[in-house]
N, C-alpha and C positions, 0 to 999 in steps of 0.2 A: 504494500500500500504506500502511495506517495500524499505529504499532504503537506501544509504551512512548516510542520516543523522537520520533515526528511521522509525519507524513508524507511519502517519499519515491517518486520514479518511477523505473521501471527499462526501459528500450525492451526490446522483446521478443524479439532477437538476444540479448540480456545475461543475461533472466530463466533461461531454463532450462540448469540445471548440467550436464554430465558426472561424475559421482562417481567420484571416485577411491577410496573405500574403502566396507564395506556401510554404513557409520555416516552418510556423506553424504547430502543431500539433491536431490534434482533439480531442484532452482529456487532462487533465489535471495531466501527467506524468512529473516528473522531470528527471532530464538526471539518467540513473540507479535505477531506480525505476522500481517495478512490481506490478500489483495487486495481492493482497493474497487471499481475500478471497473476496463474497460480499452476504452482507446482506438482504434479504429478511423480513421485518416485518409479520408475520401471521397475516392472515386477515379471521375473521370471519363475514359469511349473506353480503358477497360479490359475484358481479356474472363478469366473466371477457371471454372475448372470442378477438382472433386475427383471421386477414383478409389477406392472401395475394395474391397480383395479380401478377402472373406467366406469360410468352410468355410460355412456358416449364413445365411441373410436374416435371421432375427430372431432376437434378445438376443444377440448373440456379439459380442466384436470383434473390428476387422478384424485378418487377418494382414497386410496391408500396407494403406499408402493415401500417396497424392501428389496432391499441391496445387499448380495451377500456376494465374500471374498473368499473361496477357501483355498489353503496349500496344503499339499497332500504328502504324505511318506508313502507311497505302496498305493494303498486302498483307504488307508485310516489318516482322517484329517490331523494336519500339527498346527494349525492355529487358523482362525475365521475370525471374520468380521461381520456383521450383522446391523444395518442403518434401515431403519423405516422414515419415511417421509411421508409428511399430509396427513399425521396421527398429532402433532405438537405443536407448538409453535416453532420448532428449529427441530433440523435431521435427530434422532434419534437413536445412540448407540445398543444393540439390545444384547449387552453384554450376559447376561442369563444364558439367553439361544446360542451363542460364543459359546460359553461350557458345556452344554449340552452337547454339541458335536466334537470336540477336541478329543482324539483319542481314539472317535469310531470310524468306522465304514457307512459312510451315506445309504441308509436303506428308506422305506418311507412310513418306517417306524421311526427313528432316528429324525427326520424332517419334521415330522409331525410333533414329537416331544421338542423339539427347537421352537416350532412356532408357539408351543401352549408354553415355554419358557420365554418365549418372546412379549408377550402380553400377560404375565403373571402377574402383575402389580400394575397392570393397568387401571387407569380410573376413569368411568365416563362421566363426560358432563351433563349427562342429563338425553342433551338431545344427538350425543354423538355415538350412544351404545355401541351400532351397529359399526364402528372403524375397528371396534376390538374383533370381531371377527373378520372384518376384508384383512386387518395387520396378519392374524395367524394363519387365515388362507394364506397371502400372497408369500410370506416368510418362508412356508411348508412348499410351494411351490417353486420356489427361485432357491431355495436348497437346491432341490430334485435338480432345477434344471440347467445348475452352476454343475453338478455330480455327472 
């Protein structure tokens, strides 16, 4: 990000805020600041697929979607990453469904236990129930379809 006082980096777990009042901002911008650029690390004998759940195919957003990253030894995952989006107010790490699969062989017993780990502590507001089930479908399905 470049702004009135330089140029500073922010890793991408850091960038995006929770606001705590309507006045706040969901990222981590200063007044006059832009993002320049953003970094991507190259990842090799990684396998990554996203998931998203539509009302619409075209021009709408999704009402849910999940991002998963896994690297594999053999058959049996050595570390994953798990991000839902359109369930918070900022990407979501769903670090729960991360331990769930570390360790095993992608089955879809395995996916399904990630995604009911994926929304475990989830909480609806009321009128958003139904994202807690689009988050564990599309989770369970973008395992499968990274595997």
């Amino acid at each position: 990000m470049v702004g009135p006082k330089g140029r500073r980096e922010v890793p991408l777990e850091k960038f995006y805020l929770i606001p705590k009042s309507e006045a706040e901002r969901e990222q981590d911008l200063k007044p006059n600041e832009i993002v320049t650029e953003v970094m991507i690390p190259a990842s090799a004998g990684t396998r990554s697929a996203t998931y998203e759940v539509r009302q619409k195919e075209a021009m709408d957003w999704p009402m849910a979607l999940a991002a998963v990253v896994l690297n594999l030894a053999g058959n049996k995952v050595s570390s994953a990453r798990v991000l839902l989006g359109h369930v918070a107010p900022v990407p979501w790490r769903a670090a729960q469904a991360e331990a769930v699969l570390v360790g095993k062989t992608i089955s879809e017993e395995v996916a399904r236990a990630a995604g009911n780990a994926a929304v475990a502590n989830a909480k609806s507001l009321g009128h958003n129930g139904y994202k807690i089930q689009l988050a564990r479908v599309a989770v369970t399905r973008e395992i499968l379809a990274a595997a």
